[in-house]
C-alpha positions in Angstrom: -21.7 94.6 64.6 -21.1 95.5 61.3 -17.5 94.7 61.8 -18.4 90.6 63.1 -20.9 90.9 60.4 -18.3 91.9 57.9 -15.5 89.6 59.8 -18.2 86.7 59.7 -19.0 87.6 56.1 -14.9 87.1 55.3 -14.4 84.2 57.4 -17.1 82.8 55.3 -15.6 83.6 51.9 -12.2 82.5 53.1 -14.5 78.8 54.0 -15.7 79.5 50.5 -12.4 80.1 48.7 -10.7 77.2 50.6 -13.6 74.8 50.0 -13.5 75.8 46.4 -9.3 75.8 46.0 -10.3 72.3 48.4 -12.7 71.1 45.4 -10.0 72.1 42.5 -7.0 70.9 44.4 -9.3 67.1 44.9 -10.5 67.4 41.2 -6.7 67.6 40.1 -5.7 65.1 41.9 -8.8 62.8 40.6 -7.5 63.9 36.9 -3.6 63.1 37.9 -4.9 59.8 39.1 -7.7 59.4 36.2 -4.7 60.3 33.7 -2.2 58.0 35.7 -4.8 55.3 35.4 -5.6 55.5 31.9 -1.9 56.0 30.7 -1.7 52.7 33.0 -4.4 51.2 31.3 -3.0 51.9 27.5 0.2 50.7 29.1 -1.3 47.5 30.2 -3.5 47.4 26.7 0.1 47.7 24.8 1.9 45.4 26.9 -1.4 42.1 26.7 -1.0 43.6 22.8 2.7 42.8 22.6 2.0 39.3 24.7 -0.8 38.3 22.2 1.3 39.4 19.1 4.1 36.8 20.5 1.9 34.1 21.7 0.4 34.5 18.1 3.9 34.0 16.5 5.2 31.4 18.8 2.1 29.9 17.8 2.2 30.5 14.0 6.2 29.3 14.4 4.6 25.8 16.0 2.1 25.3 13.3 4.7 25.3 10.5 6.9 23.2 12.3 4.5 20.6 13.3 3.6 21.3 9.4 7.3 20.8 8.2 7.4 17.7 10.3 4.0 16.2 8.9 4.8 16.7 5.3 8.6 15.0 6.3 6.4 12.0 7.5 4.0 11.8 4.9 6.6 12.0 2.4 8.7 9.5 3.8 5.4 7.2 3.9 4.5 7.6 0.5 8.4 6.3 0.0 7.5 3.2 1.5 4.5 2.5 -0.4 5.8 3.5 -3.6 8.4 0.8 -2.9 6.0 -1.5 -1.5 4.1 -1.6 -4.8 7.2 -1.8 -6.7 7.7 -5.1 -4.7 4.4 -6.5 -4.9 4.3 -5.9 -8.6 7.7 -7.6 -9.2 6.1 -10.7 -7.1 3.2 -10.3 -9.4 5.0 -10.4 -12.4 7.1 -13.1 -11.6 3.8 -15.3 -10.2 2.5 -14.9 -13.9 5.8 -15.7 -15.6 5.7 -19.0 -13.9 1.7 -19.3 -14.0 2.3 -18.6 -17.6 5.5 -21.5 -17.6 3.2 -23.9 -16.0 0.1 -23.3 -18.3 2.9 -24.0 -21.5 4.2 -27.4 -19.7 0.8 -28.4 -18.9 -0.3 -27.9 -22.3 2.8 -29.7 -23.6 2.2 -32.7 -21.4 -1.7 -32.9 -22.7 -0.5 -32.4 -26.3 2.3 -35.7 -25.2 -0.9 -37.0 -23.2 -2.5 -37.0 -26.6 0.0 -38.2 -28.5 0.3 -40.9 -26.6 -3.3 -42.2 -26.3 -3.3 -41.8 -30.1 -0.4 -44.1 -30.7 -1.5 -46.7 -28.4 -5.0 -46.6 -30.2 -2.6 -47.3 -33.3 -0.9 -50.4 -31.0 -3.7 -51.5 -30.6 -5.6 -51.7 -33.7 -2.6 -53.2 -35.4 -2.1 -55.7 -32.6 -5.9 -56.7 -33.7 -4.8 -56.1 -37.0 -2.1 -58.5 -36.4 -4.0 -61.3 -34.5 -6.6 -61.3 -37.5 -3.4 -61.3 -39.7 -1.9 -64.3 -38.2 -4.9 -66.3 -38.1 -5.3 -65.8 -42.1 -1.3 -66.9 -42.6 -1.2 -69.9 -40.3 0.3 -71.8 -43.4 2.3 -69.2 -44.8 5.8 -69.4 -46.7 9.2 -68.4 -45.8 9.1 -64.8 -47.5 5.6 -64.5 -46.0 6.5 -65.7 -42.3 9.6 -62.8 -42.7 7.3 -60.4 -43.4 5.0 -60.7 -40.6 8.0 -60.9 -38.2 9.1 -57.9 -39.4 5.5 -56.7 -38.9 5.8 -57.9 -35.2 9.0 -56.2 -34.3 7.5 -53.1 -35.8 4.6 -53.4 -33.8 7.2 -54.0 -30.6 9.4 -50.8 -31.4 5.6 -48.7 -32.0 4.9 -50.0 -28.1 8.4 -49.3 -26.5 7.5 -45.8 -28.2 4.6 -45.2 -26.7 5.7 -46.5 -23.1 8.7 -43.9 -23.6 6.4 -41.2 -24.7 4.2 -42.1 -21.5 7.2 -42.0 -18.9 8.7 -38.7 -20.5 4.7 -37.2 -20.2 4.7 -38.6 -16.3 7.9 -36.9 -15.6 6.8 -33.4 -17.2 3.1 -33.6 -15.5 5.1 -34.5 -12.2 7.4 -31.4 -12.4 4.4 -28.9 -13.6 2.7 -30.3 -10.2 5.5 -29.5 -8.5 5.7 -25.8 -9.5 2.4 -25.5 -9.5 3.0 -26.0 -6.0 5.6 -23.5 -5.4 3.5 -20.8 -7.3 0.3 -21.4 -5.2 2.8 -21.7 -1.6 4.5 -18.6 -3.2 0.8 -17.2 -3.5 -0.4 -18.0 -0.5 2.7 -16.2 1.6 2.0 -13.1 0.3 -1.5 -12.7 1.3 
């Protein structure tokens, strides 16, 4: 009995030792494969590192070019409304060159306009002058009949004055009308 008992008692440490070397053998292979699975992990970790790194430059490389292109464009746009001021003023300045033409002729024609009304204020007081005149020398002599014939063509030429001075004012008043005109047409096409 002793013999089984000491037989049995082997058997069951050889169980014991191959359970055991069982348990060791299992728990290497568990830290192979946790070490296998953490190198793959770090693996992994490096490789969605490198990914995000180049997703971050592609990204960085399509901000500056998108940035490049913007500044290009704005650039080019403040070009065209540089120029389109430089236009606008030019058509500004030359509206108040003629504005400024037109305010001269018109005050040339009311200074004629004037003149005009003043010397046929002068026809006419000496054409009342004259009537008044010629009734007091009805019975005049020959030096005195000259005299107011003279007087009369005078007062002729002082007429054909005025009406030249009034069709020279028409003509002038016609023509600052008719830029007048143009300015306000010019004016009105560029608005």
């Amino acid at each position: 009995m002793t013999t089984v008992l000491v037989g049995l008692a082997v058997v069951l440490a050889l169980i014991a030792v191959g359970a055991i070397a069982y348990a060791i053998t299992v728990a290497r292979k568990q830290a192979v494969r946790g070490t296998a699975e953490l190198e793959e992990i770090r693996g992994a970790r490096r490789e969605l590192e490198a990914h995000r790194r180049a997703v971050e430059l592609e990204a960085q490389a399509e901000a500056l070019k998108l940035r490049t292109e913007l500044e290009e464009e704005l650039s080019v746009r403040r070009l065209e409304v540089t120029r389109q001021d430089q236009r606008n003023l030019q058509r500004e300045e030359q509206l108040d060159r003629q504005q400024q033409d037109l305010l001269l002729r018109s005050e040339a024609v009311t200074s004629e306009g004037r003149a005009l009304e003043a010397a046929r204020e002068e026809v006419e007081a000496l054409r009342r002058g004259a009537e008044v005149e010629l009734e007091r020398v009805a019975g005049l002599g020959r030096d005195e009949a000259r005299e107011e014939l003279l007087g009369a063509l005078d007062r002729e030429l002082i007429a054909e004055k005025a009406e030249r001075i009034r069709h020279a004012t028409s003509e002038a008043k016609a023509e600052a009308d008719e830029r007048a005109r143009e300015v306000l047409v010019t004016s009105i096409q560029r608005h």
